[in-house]
C-alpha positions in Angstrom: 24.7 -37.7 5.8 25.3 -34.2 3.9 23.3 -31.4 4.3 20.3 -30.5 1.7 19.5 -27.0 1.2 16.1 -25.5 -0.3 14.5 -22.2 -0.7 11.5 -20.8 1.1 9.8 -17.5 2.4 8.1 -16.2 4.8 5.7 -13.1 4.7 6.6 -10.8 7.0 4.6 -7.5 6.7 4.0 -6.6 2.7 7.2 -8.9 1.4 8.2 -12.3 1.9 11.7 -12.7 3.6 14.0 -15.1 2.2 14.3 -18.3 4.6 16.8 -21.0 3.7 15.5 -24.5 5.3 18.8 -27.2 6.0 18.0 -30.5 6.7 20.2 -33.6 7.5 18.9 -37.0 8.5 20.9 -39.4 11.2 19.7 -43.0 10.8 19.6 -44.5 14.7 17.5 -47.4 15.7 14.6 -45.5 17.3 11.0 -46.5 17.6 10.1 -43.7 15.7 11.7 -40.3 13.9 12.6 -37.7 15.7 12.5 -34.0 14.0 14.5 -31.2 15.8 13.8 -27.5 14.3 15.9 -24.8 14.9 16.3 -21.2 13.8 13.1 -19.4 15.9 10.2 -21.4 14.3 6.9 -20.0 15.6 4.2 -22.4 16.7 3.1 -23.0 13.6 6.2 -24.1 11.9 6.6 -26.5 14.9 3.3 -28.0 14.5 5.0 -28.4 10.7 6.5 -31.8 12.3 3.1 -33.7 12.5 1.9 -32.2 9.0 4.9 -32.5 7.2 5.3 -36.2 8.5 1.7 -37.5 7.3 2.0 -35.7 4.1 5.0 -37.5 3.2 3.5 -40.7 4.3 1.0 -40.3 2.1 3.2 -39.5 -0.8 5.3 -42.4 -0.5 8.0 -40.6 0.9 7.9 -42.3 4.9 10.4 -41.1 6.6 13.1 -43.8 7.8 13.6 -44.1 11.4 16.1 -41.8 12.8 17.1 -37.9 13.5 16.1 -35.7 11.4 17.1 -31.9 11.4 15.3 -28.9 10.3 17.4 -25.4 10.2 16.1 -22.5 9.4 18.3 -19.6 8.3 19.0 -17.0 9.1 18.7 -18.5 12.5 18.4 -15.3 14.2 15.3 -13.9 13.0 12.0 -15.2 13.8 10.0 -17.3 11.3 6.3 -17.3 10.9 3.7 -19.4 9.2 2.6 -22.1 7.2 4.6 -21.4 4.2 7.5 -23.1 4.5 6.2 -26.4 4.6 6.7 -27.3 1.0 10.3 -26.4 1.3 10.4 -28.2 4.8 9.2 -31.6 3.3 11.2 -31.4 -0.2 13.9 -30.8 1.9 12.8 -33.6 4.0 13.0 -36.1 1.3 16.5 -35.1 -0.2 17.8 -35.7 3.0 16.1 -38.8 3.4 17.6 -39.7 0.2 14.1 -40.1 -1.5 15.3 -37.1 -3.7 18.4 -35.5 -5.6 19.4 -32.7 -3.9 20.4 -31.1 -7.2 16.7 -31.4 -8.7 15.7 -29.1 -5.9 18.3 -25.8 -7.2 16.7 -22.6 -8.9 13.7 -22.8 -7.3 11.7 -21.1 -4.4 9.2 -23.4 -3.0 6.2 -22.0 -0.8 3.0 -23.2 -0.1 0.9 -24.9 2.7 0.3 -28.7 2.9 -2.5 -30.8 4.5 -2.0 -33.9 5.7 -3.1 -35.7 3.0 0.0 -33.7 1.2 -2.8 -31.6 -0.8 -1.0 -28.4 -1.3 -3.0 -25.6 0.1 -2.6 -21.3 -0.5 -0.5 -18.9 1.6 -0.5 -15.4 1.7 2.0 -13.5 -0.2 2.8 -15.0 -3.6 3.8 -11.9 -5.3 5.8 -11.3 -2.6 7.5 -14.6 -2.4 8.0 -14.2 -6.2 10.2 -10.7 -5.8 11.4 -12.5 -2.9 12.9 -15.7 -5.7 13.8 -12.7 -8.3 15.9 -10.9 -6.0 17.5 -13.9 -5.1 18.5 -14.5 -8.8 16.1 -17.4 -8.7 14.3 -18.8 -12.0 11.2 -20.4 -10.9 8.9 -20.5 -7.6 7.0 -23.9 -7.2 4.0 -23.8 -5.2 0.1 -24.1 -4.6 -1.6 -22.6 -7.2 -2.8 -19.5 -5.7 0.8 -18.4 -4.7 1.7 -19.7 -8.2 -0.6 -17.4 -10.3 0.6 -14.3 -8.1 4.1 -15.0 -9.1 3.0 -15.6 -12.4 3.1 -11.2 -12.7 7.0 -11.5 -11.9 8.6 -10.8 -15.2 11.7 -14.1 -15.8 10.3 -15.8 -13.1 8.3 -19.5 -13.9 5.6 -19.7 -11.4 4.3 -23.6 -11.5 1.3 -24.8 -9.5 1.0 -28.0 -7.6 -2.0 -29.3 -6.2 0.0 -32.5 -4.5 3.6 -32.9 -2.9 3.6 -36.2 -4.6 2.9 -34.1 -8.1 5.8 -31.9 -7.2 7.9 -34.8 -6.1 7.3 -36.5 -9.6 7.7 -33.5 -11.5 11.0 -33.0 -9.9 12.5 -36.3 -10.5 11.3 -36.5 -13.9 8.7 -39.3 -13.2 5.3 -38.0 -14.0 3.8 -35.3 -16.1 5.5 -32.4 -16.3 4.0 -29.3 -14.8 4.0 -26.0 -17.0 4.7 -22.6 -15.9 1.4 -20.6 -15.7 0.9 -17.4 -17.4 0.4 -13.6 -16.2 -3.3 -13.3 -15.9 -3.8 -10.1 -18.9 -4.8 -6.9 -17.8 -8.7 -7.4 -19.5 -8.8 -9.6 -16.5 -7.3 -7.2 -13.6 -9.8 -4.8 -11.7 -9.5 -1.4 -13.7 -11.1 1.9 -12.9 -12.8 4.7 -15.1 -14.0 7.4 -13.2 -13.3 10.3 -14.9 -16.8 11.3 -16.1 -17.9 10.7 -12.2 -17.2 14.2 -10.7 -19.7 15.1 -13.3 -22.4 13.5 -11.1 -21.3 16.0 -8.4 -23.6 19.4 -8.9 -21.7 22.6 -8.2 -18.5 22.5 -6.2 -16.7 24.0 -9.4 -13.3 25.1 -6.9 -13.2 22.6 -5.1 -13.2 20.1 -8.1 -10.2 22.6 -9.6 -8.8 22.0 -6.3 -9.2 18.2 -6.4 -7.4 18.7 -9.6 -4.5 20.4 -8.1 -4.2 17.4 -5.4 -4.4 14.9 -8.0 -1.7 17.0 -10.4 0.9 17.1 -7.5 0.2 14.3 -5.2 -0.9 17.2 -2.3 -2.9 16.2 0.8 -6.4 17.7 0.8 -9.1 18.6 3.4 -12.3 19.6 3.1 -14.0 21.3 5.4 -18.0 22.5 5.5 -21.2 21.8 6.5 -23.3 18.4 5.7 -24.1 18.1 2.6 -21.6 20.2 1.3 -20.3 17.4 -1.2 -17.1 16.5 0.9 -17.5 13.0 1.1 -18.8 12.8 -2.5 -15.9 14.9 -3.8 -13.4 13.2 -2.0 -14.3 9.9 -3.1 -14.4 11.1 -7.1 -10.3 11.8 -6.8 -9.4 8.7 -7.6 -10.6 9.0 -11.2 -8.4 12.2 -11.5 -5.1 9.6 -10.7 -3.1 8.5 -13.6 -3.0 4.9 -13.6 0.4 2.9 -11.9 2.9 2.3 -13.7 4.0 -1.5 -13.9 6.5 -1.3 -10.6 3.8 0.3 -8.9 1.4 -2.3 -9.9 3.9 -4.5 -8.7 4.3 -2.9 -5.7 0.2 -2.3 -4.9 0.1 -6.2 -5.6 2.5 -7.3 -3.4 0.8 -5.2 -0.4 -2.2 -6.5 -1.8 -1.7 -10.0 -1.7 0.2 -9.8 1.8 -3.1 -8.8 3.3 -5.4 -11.6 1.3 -7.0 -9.2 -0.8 -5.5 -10.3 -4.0 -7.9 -9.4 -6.9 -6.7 -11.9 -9.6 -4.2 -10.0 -11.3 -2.1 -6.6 -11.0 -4.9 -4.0 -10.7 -4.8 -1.2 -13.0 -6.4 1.4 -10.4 -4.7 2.8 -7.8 -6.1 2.1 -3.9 -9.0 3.5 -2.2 -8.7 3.3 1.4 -11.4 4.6 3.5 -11.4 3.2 7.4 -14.0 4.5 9.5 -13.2 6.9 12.4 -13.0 4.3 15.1 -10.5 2.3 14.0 -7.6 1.8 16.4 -4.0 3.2 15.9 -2.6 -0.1 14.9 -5.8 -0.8 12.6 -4.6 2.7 10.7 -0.9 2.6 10.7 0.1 -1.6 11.6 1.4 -3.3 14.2 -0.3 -5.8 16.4 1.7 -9.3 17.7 2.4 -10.1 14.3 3.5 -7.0 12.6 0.6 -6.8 10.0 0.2 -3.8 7.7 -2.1 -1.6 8.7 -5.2 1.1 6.7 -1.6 3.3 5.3 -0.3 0.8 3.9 -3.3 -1.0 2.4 -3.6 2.8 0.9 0.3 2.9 -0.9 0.7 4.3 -3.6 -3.3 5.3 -3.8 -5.3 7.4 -1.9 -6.2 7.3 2.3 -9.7 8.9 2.5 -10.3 10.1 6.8 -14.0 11.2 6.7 -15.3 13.2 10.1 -11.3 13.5 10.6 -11.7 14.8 13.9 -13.7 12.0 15.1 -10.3 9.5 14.9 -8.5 9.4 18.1 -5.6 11.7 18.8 -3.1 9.2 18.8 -3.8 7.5 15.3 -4.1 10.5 13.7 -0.5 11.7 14.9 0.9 8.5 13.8 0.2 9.8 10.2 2.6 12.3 10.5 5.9 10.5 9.6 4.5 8.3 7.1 3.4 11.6 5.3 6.3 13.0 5.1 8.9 9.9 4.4 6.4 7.3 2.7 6.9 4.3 4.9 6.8 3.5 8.1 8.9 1.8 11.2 6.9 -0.4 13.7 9.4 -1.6 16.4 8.3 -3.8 18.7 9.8 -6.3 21.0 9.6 -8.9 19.0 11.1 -7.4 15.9 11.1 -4.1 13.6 9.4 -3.7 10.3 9.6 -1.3 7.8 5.9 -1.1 5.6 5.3 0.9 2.9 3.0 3.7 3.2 3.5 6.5 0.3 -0.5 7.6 0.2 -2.1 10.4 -0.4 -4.7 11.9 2.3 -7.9 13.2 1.6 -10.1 14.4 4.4 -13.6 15.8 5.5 -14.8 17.3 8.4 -17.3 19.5 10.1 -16.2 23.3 11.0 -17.7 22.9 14.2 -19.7 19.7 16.4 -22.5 20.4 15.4 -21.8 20.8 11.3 -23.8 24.4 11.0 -21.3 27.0 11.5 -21.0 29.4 8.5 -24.0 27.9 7.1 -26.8 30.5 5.3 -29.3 27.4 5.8 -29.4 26.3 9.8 -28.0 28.5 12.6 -25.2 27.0 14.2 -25.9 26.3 18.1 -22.3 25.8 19.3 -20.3 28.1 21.3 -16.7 29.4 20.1 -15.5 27.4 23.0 -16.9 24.3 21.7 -15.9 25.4 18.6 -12.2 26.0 19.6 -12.3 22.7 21.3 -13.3 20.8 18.2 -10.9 21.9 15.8 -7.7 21.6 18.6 -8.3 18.0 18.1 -5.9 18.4 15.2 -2.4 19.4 15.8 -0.4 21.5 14.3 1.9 19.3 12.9 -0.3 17.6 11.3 -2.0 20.2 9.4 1.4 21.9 8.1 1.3 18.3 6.2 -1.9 18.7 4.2 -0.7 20.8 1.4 -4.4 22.2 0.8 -7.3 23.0 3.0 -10.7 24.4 1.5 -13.8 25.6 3.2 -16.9 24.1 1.3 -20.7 25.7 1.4 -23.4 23.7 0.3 -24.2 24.7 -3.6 -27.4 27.0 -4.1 -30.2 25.2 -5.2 -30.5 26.6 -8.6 -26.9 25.2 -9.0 -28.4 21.3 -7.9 -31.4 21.7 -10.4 -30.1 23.0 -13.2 -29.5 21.2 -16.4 -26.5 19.3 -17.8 -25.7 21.8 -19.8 -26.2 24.9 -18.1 -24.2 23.6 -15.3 -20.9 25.6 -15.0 -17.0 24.9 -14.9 -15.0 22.0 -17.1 -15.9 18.5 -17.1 -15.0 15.6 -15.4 -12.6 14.2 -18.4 -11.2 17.7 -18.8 -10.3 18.0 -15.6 -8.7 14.8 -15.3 -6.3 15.3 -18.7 -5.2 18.3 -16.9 -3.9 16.5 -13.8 -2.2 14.1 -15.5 -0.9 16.3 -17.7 0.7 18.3 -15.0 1.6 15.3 -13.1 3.4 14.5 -16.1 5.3 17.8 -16.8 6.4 17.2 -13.2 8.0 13.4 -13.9 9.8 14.5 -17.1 11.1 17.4 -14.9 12.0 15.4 -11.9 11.2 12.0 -11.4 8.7 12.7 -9.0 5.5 14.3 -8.4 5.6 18.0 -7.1 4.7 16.9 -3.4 8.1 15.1 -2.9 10.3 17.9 -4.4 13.4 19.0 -1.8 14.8 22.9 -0.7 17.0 22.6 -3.2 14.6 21.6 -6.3 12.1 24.2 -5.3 14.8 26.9 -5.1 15.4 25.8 -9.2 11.6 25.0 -10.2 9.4 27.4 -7.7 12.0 30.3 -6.8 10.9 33.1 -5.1 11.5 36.2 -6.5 10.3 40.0 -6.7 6.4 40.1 -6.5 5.7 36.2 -5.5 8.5 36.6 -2.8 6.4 40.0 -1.4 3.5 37.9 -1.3 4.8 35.1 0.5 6.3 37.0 3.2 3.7 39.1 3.5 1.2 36.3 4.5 3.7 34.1 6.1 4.1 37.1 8.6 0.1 37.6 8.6 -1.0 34.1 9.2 2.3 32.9 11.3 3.3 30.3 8.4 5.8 27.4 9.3 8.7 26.5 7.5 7.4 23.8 6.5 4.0 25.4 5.5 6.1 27.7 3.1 7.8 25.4 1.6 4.2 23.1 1.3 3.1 26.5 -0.9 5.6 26.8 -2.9 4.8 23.2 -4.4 1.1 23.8 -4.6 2.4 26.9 -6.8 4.5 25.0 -8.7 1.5 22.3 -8.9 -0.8 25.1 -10.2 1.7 26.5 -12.8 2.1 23.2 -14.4 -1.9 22.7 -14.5 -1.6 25.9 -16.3 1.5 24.5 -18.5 4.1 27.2 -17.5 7.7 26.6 -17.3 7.7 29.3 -14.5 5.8 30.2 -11.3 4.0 33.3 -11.8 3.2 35.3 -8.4 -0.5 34.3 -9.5 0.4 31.0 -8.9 1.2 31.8 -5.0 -1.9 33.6 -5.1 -3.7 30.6 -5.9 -1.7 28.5 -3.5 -2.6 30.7 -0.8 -6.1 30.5 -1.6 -6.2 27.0 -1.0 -4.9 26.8 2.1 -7.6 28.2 4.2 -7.0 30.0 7.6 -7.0 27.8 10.8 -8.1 29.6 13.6 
């Protein structure tokens, strides 16, 4: 009666959380087997019993009449889903003595089964398959559809089942063996060329240069003008201006990816688009809920979080961005547990100067009074605006500017300006690591100091428009941004200039 160990996971936000199932079997003379599981199963993984039971029946793996015990450790945290019920029956079965323990070692094992022990997809394969890596483990053995996520972990084997009894056989040696599946290429992962699309916007040519400056350093942007300034259109053209993930952010999108279902058959080679509309709820923009899920942020790491008719979203939500801007993850603590979920976005918002979108207009009188006006744009804190790096006031483009032709239109292309960003995005990794928006005091004193003229200027405004520490320090990294657009090793006080120029006045 010795004790059989196997390897699961469970997902648990935007990873999988390592889950190690015992299992010991008691033979009694009982009219039928009992199976006690311990270690905080949810209801779902009690419910495992009945499924685990029949699918092992219908393997040729009955169970012999008796005890059988389930542990799941670590038994103090809670475990959730259907997941662990390939690990559950293998486990199961060794202890039964239908299996060699020792066939079962190296391996993570995660998937769903049916009662017909048909092996059905869970959520989270990439995860599960960092999960096994971490854990120094060589292969994961599951359903298919958790098998080909895995497949993306470099070392790791991922091999599909479609049938316990398959898995059973291929354990033991008795049947076909199955082979390890191979990382689906990147011709077949979703990729992104957009460039050449903020050509199709007419006009606009500053606030494209200051897209460019948001893409370069990683800077929070919001635009704000009248309808049908371009804001929207603008906004949603950034993403071609990105450089493309690196692999461990690839891996990283994927795994967030695939926690939330949204898996789109291989590592993508674009970076997120997020773009929830103004009603959504605090926990639908940030994550939470009863089972900790990750929320619009997160579904936005490492990409960009587009908030259009930003002051529509509720007060709370919005507030909740604040910490996740600044630190690139986020804590949800609830009574039930704490979760940490990534959240390293970049923002890009829209909005109205005023409720009824007119104000500053040449083309409609605006109707709203300054009270309204006040009372509109106090729906964003303070706080929150020190943390978007750039702000720009948009008018709509003069009509000879929306009719004219291709090649009379003014300003650098689309491609240009997106070699440009990644060139300075570039400039800033070799220098640091890290793009321009996450740079410290202390690397900004070495890469942006302030000095002479560019300190004069600084001061002078900071004292003229009551700047923040924090705002101050948000200007010297859009200057450091704009130098290396421009491809100087030092910050000019016509960088500040610039940098001051994009941050537009709140009233």
């Amino acid at each position: 009666m010795k004790s059989v160990r196997v390897h699961g996971a469970c997902l648990e936000g935007t990873g999988a959380e390592p889950a190690l199932v015992e299992a010991r079997f008691e033979p009694a003379d009982l009219k039928r087997t009992e199976i006690h599981v311990t270690g905080l199963p949810d209801a779902v993984i009690r419910e495992a019993r009945g499924r685990v039971s029949c699918a092992l029946a219908e393997s040729g793996l009955r169970l012999p009449q008796g005890r059988l015990y389930w542990n799941l450790v670590p038994a103090a945290r809670k475990k959730r889903g259907d997941a662990l019920d390939l690990p559950l029956a293998l486990a199961a079965a060794a202890a039964c003595g239908h299996l060699d323990p020792r066939w079962l070692r190296g391996a993570l094992y995660y998937g769903a089964l049916g009662i017909d022990g048909r092996l059905h997809g869970a959520p989270g394969g990439l995860a599960a398959g960092l999960a096994a890596r971490a854990l120094s483990l060589k292969a994961l053995i599951g359903a298919r559809e958790a098998a080909l996520e895995a497949a993306c972990v470099p070392g790791l084997d991922a091999l599909p089942g479609r049938h316990l009894g398959e898995i059973v056989a291929h354990l033991a040696g008795a049947g076909p063996r199955i082979e390890p599946l191979h990382a689906p290429s990147d011709e077949a992962a979703p990729s992104l060329d957009l460039p050449s699309a903020l050509d199709e916007v007419r006009g606009q040519a500053l606030a494209k240069r200051a897209l460019m400056i948001a893409a370069a350093g990683g800077h929070g942007l919001l635009f704000i003008g009248p309808p049908g300034a371009g804001k929207s259109m603008l906004a949603r053209r950034m993403l071609g201006l990105l450089p493309p993930p690196s692999f461990e952010e690839r891996l990283e999108i994927g795994r967030v990816q695939s926690a939330a279902g949204l898996w789109p058959g291989g590592l993508s080679r674009r970076r997120p688009f997020r773009a929830p509309h103004h009603s959504a709820s605090t926990i639908g923009l940030v994550g939470g809920g009863p089972r900790l899920t990750p929320g619009e942020i997160s579904l936005a790491h490492r990409g960009l979080l587009f908030l259009d008719e930003l002051p529509e979203f509720r007060r709370e939500a919005l507030e909740s961005l604040r910490q996740p801007l600044e630190h690139g993850s986020i804590l949800i603590s609830r009574a039930g547990g704490r979760l940490v979920l990534p959240a390293r976005f970049q923002l890009v918002a829209a909005m109205n100067p005023c409720p009824c979108g007119h104000r500053g207009s040449t083309r409609r009188p605006c109707r709203c009074s300054p009270r309204e006006v006040d009372r509109y744009r106090h729906r964003l804190s303070g706080p929150l605006l020190d943390r978007i790096d750039l702000r720009m006031e948009l008018s709509p483009p003069p009509l000879a500017e929306l009719s004219a032709a291709p090649r009379a239109r003014r300003g650098p292309s689309g491609d240009a300006l997106a070699e440009t960003a990644r060139s300075a995005r570039q400039r800033a990794l070799d220098r640091r690591g890290k793009p321009n928006v996450a740079l410290d005091a202390d690397e900004l004193d070495a890469d942006a100091p302030l000095t002479g003229d560019a300190r004069r200027l600084l001061l002078s405004a900071a004292a003229e428009r009551q700047f923040s520490a924090r705002a101050l320090q948000s200007l010297r990294r859009v200057a450091r941004t704009v130098a290396d657009c421009a491809a100087a090793d030092e910050v000019s006080p016509e960088h500040f200039a610039e940098a001051l120029a994009l941050r537009a006045p709140w009233p």
